[in-house]
ZAVOPA-287438 format. One record per residue (C-alpha): residue in three letters; y, z, x. Coordinates in steps of 0.001 Angstrom, whole numbers, plus 500000, padded with zeros to 6 digits. Example, Ala and Ser with C-alpha at 12.3 -4.5 7.8 and 13.67 -1.06 7.14 Angstrom:
ZAVOPA-287438
ALA495500507800512300 SER498940507140513670 
END
This chain:
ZAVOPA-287438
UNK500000500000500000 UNK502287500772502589 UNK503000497498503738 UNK505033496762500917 UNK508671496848501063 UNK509178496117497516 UNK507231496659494238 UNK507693493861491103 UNK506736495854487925 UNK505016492988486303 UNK501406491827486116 UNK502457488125485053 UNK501308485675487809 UNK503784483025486300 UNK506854485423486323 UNK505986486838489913 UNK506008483106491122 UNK509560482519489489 UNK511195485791490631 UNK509793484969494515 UNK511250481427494400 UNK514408483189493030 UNK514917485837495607 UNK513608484922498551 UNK516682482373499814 UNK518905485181498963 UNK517017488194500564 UNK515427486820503526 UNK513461489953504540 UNK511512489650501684 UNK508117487634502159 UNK505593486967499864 UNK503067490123502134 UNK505987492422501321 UNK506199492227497714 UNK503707494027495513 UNK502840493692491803 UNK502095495958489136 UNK498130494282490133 UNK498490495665493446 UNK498406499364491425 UNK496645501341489580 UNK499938502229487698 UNK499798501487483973 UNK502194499376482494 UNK504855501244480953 UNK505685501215476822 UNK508566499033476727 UNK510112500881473788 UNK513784500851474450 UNK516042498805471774 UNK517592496571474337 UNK516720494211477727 UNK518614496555480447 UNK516708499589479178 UNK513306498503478992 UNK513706497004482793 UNK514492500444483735 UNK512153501670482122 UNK509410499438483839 UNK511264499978487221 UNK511390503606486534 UNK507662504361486138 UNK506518502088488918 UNK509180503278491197 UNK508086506911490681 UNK504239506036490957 UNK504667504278494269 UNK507692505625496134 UNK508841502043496939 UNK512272500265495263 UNK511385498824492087 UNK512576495627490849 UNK511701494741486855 UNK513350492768484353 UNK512894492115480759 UNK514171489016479275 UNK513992486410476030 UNK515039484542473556 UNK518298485335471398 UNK518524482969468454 UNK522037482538467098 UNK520959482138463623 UNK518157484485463507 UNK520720487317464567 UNK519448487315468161 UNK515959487429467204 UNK513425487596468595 UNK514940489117471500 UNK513658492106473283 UNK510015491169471085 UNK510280487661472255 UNK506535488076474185 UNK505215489410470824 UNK506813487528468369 UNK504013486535466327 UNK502576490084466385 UNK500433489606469776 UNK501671489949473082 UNK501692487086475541 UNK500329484513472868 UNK502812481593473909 UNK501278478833472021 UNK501282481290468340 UNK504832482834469156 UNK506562478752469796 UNK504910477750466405 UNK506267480756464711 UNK509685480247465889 UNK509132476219464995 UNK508366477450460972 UNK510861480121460962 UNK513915477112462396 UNK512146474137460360 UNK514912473643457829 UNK517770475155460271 UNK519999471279461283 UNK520343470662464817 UNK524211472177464888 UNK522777475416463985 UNK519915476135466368 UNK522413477255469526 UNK520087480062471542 UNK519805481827474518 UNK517692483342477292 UNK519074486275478193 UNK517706488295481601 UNK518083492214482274 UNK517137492859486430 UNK516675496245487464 UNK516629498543490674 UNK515224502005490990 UNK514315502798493948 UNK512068506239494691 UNK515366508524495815 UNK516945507752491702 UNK519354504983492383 UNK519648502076490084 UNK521178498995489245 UNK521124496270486451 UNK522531492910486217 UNK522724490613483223 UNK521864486889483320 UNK521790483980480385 UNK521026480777479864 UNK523285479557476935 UNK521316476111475619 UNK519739475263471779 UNK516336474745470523 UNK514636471462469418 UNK512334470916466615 UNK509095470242468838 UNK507401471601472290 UNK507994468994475175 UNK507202468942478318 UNK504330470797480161 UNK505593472704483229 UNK507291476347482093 UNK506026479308479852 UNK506801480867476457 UNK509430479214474510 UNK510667476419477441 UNK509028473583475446 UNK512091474105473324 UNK514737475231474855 UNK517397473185476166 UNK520125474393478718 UNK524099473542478015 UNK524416470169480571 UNK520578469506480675 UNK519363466297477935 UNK515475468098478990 UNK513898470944477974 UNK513362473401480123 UNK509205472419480271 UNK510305469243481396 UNK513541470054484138 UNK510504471530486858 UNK510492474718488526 UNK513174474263490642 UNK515523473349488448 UNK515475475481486243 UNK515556478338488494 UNK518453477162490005 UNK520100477626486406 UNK517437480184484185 UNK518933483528483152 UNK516330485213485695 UNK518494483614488092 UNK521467484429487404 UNK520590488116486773 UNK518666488111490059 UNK521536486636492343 UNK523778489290491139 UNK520904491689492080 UNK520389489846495175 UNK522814492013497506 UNK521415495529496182 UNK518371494639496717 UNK519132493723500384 UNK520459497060500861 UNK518099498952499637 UNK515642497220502042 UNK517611498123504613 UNK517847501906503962 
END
């Protein structure tokens, strides 16, 4: 364990790829050896139970901070639809009542928008980033993408709801843009170049 310099409090093989390709131009001490995952623990995974994005990453970053006694870095992010009053939000991964069921919680979302026009279906992906690190300090940053939803899934490269979702400027979704576009301009990105600079720090302390 203690080769890590850094702990990621998630489990998700697809969002540990996106945060490394995020970060690691921006904290150049980190390498892929020196980051640990939630996997790399026997830590369970926290209730995410807070009513917003910036407390639920702390709460993640919290617990896995405390179990390990390395800095913690955890975010919690989704999808904020304008007309569904933010919705699903912070229960974006569970929309359709099961966690992590991507291809149940798009068609949901498809039925619930079917008869909502194009003008009306503005939406965004909105990032919380948090550090705690094992002496109680912590940080969080706020990222979005601000973009609108079509009325089918297209493209094949992403997760959850990027089949849908297109960015302000972009004509693709965000399935078809490839990973490093859309890092360059997701709301994980945004929140995690903000972060960027604490999270140098605390790897220097």
């Amino acid at each position: 364990m203690s080769h890590y310099s850094l702990v990621l409090a998630t489990g998700n093989a697809h969002k540990v790829r996106e945060l490394f390709a995020i970060l690691s131009p921006l904290v150049p001490e980190l390498s892929a050896d020196s980051i640990g995952t939630l996997r790399d623990f026997d830590v369970p995974e926290p209730v995410e139970d807070a009513p917003d994005f910036a407390g639920n990453a702390l709460l993640k970053a919290r617990a896995l901070a405390h179990a390990t006694g390395l800095p913690c870095v955890a975010d919690d992010s989704g999808l904020c639809v304008d007309i569904l009053g933010g919705a699903p939000g912070i229960f974006s991964a569970r929309w359709c009542g099961r966690h992590g069921d991507d291809e149940a919680n798009l068609a949901l979302l498809l039925a619930q928008l079917a008869d909502v026009p194009a003008k009306d279906r503005g939406a965004r992906f909105t990032c919380a980033a948090a550090l705690v690190t094992p002496a109680g300090d912590e940080h969080v940053e706020i990222g979005h993408m601000i973009g609108h939803l079509v009325t089918e899934p297209r493209g094949n490269g992403g997760f959850g709801y990027d089949p849908i979702f297109i960015a302000d400027g972009q004509h693709l979704t965000n399935a078809e843009l490839g990973t490093e576009k859309k890092n360059a301009i997701s709301h994980r990105a945004h929140a995690f170049a903000a972060l960027a600079p604490v999270i140098a720090s605390a790897l220097q302390a």
